[in-house]
PyMOL commands that place a pseudoatom at each C-alpha (Angstrom):
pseudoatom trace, name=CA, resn=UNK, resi=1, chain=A, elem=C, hetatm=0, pos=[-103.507, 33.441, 28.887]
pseudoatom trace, name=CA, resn=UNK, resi=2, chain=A, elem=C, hetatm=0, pos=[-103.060, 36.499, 30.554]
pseudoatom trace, name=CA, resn=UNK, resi=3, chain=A, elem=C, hetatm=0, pos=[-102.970, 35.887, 33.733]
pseudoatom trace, name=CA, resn=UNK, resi=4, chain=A, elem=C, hetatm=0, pos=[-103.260, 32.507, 35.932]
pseudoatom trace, name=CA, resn=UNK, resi=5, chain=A, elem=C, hetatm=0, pos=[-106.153, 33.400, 37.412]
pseudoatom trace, name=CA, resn=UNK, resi=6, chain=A, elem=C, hetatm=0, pos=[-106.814, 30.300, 39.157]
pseudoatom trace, name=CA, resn=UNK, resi=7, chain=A, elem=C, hetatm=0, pos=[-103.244, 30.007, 40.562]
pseudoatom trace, name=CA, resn=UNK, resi=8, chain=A, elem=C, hetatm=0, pos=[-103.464, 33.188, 42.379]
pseudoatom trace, name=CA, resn=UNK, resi=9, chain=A, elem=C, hetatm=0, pos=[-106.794, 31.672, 43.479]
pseudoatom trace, name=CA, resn=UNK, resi=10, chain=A, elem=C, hetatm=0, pos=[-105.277, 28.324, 44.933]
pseudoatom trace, name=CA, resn=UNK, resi=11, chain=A, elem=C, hetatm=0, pos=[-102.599, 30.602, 46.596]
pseudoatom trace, name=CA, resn=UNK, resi=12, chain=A, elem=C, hetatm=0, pos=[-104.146, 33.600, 48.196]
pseudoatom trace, name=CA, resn=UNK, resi=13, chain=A, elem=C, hetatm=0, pos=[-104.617, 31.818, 51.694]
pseudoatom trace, name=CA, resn=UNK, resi=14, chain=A, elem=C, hetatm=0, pos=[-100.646, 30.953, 51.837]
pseudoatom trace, name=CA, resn=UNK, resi=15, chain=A, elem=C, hetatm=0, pos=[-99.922, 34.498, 50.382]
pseudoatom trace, name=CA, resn=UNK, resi=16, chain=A, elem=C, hetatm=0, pos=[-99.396, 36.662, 53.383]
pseudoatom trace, name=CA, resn=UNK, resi=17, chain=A, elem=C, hetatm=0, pos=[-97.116, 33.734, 54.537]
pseudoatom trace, name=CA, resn=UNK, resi=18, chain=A, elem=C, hetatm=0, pos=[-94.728, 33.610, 52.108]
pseudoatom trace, name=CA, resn=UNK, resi=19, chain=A, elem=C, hetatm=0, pos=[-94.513, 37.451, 51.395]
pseudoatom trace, name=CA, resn=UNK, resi=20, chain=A, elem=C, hetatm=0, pos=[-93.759, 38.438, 54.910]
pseudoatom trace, name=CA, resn=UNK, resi=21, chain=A, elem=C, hetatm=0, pos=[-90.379, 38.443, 54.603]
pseudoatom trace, name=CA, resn=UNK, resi=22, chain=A, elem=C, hetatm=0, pos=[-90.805, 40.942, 51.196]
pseudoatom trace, name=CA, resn=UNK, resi=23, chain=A, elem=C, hetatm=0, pos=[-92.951, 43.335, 53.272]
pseudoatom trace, name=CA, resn=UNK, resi=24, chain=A, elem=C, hetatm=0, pos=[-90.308, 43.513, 56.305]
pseudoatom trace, name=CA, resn=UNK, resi=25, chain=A, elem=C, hetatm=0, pos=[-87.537, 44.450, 53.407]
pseudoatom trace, name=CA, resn=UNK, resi=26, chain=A, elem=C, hetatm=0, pos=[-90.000, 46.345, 51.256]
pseudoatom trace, name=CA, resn=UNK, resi=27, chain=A, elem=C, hetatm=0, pos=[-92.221, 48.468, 53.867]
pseudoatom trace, name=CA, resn=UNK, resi=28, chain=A, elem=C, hetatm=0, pos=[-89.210, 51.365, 54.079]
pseudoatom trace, name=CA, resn=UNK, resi=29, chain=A, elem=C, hetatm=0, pos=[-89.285, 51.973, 50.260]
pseudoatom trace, name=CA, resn=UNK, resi=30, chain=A, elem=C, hetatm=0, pos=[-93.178, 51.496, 49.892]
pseudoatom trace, name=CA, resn=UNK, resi=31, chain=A, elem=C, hetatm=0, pos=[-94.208, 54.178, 52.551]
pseudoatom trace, name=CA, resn=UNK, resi=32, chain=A, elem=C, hetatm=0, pos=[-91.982, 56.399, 50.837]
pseudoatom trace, name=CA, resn=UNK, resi=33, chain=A, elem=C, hetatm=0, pos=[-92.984, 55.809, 47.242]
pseudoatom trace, name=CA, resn=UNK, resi=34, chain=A, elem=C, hetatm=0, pos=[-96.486, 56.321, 48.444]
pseudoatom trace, name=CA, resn=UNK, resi=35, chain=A, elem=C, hetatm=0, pos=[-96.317, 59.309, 50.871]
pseudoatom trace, name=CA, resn=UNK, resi=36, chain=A, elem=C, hetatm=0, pos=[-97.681, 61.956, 48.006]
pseudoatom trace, name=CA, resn=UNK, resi=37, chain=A, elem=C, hetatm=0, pos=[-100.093, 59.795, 46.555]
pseudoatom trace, name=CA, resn=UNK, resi=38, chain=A, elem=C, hetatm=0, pos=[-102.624, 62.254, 46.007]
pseudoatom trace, name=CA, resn=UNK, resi=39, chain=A, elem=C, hetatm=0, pos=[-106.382, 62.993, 44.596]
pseudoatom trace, name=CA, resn=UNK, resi=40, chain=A, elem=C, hetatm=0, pos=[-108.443, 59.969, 43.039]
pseudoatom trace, name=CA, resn=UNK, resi=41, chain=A, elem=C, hetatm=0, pos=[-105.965, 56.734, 43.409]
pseudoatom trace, name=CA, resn=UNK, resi=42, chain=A, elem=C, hetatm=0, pos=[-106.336, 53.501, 41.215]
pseudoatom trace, name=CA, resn=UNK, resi=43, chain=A, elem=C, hetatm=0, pos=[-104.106, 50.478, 42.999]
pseudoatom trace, name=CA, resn=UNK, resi=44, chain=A, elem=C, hetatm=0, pos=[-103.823, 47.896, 40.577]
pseudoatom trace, name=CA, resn=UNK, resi=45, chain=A, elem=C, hetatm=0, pos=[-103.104, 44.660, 42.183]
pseudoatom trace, name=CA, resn=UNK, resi=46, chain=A, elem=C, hetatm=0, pos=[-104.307, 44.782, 46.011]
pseudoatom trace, name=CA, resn=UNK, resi=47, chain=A, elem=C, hetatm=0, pos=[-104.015, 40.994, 46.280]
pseudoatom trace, name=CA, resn=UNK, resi=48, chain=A, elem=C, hetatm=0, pos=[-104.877, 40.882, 50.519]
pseudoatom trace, name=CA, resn=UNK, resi=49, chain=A, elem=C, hetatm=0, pos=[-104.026, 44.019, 50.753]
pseudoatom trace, name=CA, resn=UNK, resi=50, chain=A, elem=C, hetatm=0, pos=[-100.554, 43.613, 52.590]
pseudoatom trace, name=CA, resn=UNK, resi=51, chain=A, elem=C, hetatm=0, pos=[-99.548, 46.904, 50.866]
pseudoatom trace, name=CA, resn=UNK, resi=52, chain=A, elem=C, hetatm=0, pos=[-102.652, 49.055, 52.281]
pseudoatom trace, name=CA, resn=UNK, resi=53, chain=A, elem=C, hetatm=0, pos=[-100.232, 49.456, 55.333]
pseudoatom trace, name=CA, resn=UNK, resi=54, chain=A, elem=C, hetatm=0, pos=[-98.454, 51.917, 53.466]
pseudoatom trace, name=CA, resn=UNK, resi=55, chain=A, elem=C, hetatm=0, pos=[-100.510, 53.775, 52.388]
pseudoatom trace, name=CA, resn=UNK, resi=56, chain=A, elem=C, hetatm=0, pos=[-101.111, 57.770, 53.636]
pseudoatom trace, name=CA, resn=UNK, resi=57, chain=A, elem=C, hetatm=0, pos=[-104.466, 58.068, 55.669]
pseudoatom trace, name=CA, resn=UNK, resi=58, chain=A, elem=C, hetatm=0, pos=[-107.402, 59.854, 53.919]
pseudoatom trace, name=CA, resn=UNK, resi=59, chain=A, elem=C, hetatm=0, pos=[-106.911, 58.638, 50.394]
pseudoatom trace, name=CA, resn=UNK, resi=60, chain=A, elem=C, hetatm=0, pos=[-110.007, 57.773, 47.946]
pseudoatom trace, name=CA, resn=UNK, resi=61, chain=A, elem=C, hetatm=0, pos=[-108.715, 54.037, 46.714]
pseudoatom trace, name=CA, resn=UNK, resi=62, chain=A, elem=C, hetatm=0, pos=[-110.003, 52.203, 43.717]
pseudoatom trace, name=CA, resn=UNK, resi=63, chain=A, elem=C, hetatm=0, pos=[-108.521, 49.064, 43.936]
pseudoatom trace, name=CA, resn=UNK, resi=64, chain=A, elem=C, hetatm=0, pos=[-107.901, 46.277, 41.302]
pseudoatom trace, name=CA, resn=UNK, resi=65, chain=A, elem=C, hetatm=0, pos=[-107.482, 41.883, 41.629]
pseudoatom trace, name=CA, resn=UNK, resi=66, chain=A, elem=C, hetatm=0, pos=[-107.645, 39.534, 38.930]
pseudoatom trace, name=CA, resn=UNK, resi=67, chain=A, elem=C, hetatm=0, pos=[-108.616, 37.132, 41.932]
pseudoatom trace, name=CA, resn=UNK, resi=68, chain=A, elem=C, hetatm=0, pos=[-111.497, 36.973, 44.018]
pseudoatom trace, name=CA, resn=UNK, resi=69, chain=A, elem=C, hetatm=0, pos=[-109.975, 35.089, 46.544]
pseudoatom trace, name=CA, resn=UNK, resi=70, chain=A, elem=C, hetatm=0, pos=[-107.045, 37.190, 47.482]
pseudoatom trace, name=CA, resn=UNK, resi=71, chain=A, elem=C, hetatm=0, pos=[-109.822, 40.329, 47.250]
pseudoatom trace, name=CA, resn=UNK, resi=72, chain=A, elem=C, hetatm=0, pos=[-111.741, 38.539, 49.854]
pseudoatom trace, name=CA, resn=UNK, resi=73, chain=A, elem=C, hetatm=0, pos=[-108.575, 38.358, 51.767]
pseudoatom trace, name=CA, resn=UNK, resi=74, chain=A, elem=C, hetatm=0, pos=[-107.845, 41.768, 52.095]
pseudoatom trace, name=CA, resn=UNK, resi=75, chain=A, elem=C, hetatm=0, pos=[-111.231, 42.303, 53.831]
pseudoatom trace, name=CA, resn=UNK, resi=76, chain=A, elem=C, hetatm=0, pos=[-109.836, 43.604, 57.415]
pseudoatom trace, name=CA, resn=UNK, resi=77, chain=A, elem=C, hetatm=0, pos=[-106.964, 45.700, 55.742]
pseudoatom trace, name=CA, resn=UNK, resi=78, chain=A, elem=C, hetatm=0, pos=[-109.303, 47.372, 53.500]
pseudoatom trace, name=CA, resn=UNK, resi=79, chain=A, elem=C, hetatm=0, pos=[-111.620, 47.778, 56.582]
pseudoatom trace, name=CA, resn=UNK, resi=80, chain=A, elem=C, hetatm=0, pos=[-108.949, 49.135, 58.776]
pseudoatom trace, name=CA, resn=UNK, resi=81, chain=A, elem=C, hetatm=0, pos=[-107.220, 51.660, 56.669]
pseudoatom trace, name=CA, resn=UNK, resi=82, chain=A, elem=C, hetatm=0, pos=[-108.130, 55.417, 57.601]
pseudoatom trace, name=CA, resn=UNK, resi=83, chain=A, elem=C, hetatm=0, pos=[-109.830, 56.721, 54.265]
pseudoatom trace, name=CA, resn=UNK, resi=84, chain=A, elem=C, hetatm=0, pos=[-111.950, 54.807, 51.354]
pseudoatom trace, name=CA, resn=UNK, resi=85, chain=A, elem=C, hetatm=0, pos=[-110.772, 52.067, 49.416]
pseudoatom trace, name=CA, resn=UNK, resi=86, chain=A, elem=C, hetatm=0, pos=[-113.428, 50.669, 46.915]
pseudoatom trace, name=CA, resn=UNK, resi=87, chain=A, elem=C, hetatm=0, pos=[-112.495, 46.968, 45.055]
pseudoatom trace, name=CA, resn=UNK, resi=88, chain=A, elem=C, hetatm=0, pos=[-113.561, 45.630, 42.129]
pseudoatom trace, name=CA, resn=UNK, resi=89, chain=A, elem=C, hetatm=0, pos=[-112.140, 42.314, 40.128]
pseudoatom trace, name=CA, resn=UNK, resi=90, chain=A, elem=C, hetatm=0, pos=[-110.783, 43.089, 37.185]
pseudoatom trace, name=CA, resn=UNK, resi=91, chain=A, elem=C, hetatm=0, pos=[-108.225, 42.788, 34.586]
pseudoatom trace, name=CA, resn=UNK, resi=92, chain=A, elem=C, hetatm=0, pos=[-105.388, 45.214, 34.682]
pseudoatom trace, name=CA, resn=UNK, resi=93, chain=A, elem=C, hetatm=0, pos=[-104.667, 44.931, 30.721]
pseudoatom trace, name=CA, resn=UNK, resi=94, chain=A, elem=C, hetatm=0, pos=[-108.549, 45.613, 30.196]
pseudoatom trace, name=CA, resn=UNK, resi=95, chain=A, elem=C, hetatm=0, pos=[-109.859, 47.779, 32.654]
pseudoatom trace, name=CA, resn=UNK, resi=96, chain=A, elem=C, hetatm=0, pos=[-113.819, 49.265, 33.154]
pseudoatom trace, name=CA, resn=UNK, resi=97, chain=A, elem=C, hetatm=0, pos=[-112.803, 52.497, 34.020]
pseudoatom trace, name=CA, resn=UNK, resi=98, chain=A, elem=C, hetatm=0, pos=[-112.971, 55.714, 31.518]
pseudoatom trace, name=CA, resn=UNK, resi=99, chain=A, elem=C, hetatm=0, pos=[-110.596, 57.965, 29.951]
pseudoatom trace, name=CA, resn=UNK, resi=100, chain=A, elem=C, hetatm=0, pos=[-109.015, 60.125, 32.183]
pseudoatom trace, name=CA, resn=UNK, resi=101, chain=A, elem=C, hetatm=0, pos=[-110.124, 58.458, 35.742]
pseudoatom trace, name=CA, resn=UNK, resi=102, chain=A, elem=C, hetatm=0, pos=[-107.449, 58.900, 37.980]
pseudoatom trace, name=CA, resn=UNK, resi=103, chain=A, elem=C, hetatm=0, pos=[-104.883, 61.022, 39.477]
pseudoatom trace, name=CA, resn=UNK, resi=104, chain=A, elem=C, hetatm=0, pos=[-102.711, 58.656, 40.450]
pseudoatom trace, name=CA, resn=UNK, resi=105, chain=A, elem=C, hetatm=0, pos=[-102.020, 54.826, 39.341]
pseudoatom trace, name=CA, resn=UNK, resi=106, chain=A, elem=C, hetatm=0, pos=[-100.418, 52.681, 41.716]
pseudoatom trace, name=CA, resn=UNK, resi=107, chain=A, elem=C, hetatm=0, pos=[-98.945, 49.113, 40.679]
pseudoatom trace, name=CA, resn=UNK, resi=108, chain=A, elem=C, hetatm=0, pos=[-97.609, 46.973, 43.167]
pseudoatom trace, name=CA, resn=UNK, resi=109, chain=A, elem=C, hetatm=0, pos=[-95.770, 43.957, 41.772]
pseudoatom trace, name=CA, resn=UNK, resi=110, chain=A, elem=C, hetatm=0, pos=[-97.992, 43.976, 38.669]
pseudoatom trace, name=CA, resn=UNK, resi=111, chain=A, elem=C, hetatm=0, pos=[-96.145, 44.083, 35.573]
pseudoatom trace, name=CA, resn=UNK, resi=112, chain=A, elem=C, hetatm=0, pos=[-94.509, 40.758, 36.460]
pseudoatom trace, name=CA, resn=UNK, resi=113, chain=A, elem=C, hetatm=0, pos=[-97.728, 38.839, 36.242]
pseudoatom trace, name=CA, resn=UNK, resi=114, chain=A, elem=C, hetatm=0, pos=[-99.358, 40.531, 32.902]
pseudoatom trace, name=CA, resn=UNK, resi=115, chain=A, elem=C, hetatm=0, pos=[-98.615, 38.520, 29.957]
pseudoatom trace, name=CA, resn=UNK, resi=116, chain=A, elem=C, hetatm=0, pos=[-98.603, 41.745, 28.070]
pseudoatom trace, name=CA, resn=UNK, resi=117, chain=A, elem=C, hetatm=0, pos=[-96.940, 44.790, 30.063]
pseudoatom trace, name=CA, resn=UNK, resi=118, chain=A, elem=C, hetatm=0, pos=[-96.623, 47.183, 27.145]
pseudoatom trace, name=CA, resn=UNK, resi=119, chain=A, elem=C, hetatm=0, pos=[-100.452, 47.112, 26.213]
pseudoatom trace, name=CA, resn=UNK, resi=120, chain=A, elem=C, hetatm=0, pos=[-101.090, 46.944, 30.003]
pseudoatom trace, name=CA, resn=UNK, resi=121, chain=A, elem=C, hetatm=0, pos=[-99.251, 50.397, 31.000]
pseudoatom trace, name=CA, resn=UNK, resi=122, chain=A, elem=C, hetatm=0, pos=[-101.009, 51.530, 27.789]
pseudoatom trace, name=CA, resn=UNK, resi=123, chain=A, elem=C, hetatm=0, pos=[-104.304, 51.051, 29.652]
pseudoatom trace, name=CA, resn=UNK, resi=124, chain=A, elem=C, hetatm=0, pos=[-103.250, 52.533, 32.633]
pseudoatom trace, name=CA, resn=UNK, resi=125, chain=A, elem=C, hetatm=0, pos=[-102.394, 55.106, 30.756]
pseudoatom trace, name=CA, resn=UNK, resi=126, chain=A, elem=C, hetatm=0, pos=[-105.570, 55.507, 29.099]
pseudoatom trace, name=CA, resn=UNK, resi=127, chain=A, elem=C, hetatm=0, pos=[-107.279, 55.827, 32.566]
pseudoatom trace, name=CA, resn=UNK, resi=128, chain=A, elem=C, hetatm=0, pos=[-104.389, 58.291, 34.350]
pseudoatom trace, name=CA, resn=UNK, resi=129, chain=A, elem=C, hetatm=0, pos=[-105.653, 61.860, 33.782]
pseudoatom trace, name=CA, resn=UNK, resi=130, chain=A, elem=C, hetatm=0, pos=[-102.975, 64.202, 31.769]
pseudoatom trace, name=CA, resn=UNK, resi=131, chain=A, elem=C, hetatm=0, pos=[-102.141, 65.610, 34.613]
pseudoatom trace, name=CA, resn=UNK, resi=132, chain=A, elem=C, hetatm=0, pos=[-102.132, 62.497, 36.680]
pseudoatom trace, name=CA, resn=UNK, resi=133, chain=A, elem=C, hetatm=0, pos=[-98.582, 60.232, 38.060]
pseudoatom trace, name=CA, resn=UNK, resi=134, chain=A, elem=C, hetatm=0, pos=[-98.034, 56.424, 37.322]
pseudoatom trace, name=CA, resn=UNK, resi=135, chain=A, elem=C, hetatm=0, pos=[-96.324, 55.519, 40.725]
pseudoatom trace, name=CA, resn=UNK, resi=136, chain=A, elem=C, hetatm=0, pos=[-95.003, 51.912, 40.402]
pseudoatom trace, name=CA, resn=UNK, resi=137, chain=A, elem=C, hetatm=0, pos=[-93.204, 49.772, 43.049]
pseudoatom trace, name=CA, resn=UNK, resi=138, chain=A, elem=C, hetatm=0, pos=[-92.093, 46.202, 40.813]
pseudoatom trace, name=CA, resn=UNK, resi=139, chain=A, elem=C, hetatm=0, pos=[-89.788, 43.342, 40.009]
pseudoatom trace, name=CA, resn=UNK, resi=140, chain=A, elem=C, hetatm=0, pos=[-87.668, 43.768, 37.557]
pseudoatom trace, name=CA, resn=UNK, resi=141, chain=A, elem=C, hetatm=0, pos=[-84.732, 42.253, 35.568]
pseudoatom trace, name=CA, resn=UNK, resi=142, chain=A, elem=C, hetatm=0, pos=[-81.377, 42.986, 36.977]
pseudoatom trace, name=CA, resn=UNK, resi=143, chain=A, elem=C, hetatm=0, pos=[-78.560, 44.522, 35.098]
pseudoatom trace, name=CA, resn=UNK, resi=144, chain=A, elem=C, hetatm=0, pos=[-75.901, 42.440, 36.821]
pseudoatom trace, name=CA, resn=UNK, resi=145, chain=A, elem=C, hetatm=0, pos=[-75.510, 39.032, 34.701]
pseudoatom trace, name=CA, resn=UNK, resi=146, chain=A, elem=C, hetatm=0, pos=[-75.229, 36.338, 37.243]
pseudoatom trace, name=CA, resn=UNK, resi=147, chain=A, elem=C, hetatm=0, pos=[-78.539, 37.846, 38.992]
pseudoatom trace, name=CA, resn=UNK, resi=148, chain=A, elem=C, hetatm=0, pos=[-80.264, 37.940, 35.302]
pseudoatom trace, name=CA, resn=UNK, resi=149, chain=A, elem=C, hetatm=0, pos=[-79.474, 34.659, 34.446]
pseudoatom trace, name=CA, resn=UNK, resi=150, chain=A, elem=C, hetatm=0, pos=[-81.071, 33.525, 38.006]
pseudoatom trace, name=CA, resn=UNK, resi=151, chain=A, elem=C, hetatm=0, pos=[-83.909, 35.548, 37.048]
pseudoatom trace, name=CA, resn=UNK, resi=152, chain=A, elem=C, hetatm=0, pos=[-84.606, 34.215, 33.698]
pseudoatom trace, name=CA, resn=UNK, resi=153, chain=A, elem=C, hetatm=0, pos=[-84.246, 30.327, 35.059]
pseudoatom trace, name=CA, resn=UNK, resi=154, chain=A, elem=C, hetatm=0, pos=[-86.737, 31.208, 37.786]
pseudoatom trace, name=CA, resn=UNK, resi=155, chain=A, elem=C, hetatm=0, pos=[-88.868, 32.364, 35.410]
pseudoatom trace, name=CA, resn=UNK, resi=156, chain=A, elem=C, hetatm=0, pos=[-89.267, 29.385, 33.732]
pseudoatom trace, name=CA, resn=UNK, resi=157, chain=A, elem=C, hetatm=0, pos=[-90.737, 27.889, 36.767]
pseudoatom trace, name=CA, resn=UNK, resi=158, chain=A, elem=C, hetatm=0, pos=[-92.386, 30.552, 37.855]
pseudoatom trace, name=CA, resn=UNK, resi=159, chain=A, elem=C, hetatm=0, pos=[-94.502, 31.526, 34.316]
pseudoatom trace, name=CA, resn=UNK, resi=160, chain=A, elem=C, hetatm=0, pos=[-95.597, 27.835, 34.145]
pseudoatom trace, name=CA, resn=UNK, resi=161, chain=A, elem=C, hetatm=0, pos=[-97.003, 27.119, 37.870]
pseudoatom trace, name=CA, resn=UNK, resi=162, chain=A, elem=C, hetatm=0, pos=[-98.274, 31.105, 38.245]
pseudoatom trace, name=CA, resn=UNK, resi=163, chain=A, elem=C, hetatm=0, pos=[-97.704, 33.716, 35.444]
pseudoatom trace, name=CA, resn=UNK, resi=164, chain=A, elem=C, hetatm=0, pos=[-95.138, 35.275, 36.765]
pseudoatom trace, name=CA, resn=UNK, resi=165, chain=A, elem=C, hetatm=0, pos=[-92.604, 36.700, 34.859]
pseudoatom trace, name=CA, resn=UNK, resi=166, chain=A, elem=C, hetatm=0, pos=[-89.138, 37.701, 36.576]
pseudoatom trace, name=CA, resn=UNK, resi=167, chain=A, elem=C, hetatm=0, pos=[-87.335, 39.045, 34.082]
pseudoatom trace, name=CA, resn=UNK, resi=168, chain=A, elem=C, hetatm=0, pos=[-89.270, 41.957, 32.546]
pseudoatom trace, name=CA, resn=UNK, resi=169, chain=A, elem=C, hetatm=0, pos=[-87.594, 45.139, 31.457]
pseudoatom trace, name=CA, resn=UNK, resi=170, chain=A, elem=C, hetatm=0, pos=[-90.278, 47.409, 33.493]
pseudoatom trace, name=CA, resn=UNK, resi=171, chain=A, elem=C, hetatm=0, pos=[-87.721, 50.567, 33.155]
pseudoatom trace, name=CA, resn=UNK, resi=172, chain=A, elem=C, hetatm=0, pos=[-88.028, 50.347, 29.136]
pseudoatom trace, name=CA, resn=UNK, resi=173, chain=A, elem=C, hetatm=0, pos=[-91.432, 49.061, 28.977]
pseudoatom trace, name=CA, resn=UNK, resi=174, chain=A, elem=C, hetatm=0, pos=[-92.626, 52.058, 30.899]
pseudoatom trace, name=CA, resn=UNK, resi=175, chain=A, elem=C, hetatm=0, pos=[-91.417, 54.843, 28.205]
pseudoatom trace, name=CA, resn=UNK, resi=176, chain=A, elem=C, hetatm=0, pos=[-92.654, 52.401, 25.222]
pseudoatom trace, name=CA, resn=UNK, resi=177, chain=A, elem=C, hetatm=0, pos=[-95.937, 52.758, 26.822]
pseudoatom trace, name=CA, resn=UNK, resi=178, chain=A, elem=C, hetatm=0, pos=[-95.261, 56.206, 26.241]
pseudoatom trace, name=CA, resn=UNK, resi=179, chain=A, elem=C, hetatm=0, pos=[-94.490, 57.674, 29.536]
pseudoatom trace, name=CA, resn=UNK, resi=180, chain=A, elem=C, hetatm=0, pos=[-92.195, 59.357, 31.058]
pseudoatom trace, name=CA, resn=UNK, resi=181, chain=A, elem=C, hetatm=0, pos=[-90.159, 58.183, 34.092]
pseudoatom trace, name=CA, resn=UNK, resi=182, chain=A, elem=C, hetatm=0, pos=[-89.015, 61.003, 36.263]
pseudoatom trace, name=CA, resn=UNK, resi=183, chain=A, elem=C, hetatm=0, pos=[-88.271, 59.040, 39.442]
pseudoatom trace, name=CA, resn=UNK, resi=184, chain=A, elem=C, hetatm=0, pos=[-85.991, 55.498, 39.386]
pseudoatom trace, name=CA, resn=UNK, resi=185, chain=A, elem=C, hetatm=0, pos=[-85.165, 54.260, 42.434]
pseudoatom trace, name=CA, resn=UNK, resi=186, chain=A, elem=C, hetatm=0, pos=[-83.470, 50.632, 43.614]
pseudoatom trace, name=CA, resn=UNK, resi=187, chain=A, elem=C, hetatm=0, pos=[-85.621, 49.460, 46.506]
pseudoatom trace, name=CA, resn=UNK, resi=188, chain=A, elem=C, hetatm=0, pos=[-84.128, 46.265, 46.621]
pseudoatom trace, name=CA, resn=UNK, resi=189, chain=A, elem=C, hetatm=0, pos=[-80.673, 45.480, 44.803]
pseudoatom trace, name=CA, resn=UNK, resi=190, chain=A, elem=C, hetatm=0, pos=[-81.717, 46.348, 40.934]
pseudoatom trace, name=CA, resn=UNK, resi=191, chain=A, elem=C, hetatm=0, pos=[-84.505, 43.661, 41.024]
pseudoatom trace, name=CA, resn=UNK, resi=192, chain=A, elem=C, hetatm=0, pos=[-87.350, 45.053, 42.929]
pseudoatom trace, name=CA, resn=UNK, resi=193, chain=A, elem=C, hetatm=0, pos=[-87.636, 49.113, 41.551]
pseudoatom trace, name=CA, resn=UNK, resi=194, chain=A, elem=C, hetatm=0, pos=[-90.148, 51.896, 42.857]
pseudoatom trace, name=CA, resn=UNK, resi=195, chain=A, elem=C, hetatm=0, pos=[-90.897, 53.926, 39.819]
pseudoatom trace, name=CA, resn=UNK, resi=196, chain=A, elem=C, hetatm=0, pos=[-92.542, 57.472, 39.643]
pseudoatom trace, name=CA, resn=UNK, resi=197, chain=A, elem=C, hetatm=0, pos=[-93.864, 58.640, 35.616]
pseudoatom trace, name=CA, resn=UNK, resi=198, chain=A, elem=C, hetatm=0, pos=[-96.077, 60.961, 33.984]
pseudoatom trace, name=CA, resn=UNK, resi=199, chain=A, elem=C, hetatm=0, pos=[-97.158, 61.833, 30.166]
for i in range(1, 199): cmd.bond("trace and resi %d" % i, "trace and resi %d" % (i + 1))
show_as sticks, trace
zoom trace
């Protein structure tokens, strides 16, 4: 398994309910993670689109869900944002797309839900032009003990019902993917991160 797919299926009409509270913390830090995105933009992992939001007017989107229902969700965001966003289902770890795409490849909250991160930033990186920035905004494993050892015990529960992982190493996983981070910033505590890398 890579990812539940049906879980996020059975979930995507309570989603926007139970992330709320995420978005009111995690709007600040988004808007300015994303406030150069620039040129031809992949967003892996639109879910309903709660992120869109955030997003700088007049950008040309591409944007990736493993689930059709939470695409079908994010029909009025996508509809409402001030530029183009074009979605397609697909799997982040094996995308359509060709080499050298994009200018810009934008995860939200997506390397906690691969089952294999390290191949999966590998693919991004495939379709991320030379020239092009990874910009990442994701859960991550804390460095403070207690919090880790929460983390990995959620996890547990949280792999089995939905494929979610909360105790990835992102940071690392990102430069064995063979990139280079150039941007680390806490968003929330050290668990949620917004990344910036290039090649």
């Amino acid at each position: 398994m890579k990812i539940n797919k049906k879980s996020y299926d059975d979930v995507a009409k309570f989603f926007d309910f139970f992330a709320r509270g995420d978005m009111r913390r995690w709007s600040p830090g988004q808007r300015t993670l994303f406030q150069n995105l620039k040129g031809r933009v992949l967003y892996i992992g639109i879910g309903t689109g709660q992120e869109i939001v955030n997003f700088p007017p007049g950008l040309d989107i591409t944007a990736a869900d493993l689930s059709f229902e939470m695409l079908k969700r994010s029909n009025e965001r996508v509809e409402n944002y001030p530029g183009k966003i074009h979605r397609c289902q697909m799997d982040a770890e094996t995308t359509a797309f060709a080499d050298n795409t994009f200018d810009t490849v934008v995860t939200v909250c997506v390397l906690c839900t691969v089952k294999n991160p390290i191949p999966c930033l590998q693919e991004l990186k495939r379709v991320l032009k030379p020239s092009g920035e990874l910009v990442m905004f994701e859960h991550v494993l804390s460095k403070n003990p207690v919090y880790a050892v929460i983390l990995k015990l959620m996890s547990f529960i949280t792999e089995s019902l939905q494929g979610t992982y909360l105790d990835r190493n992102t940071v690392v996983n990102v430069e064995k993917a063979g990139f280079k981070i150039h941007s680390h910033k806490n968003v929330y505590l050290d668990i949620v991160k917004a990344l910036r890398a290039n090649y």
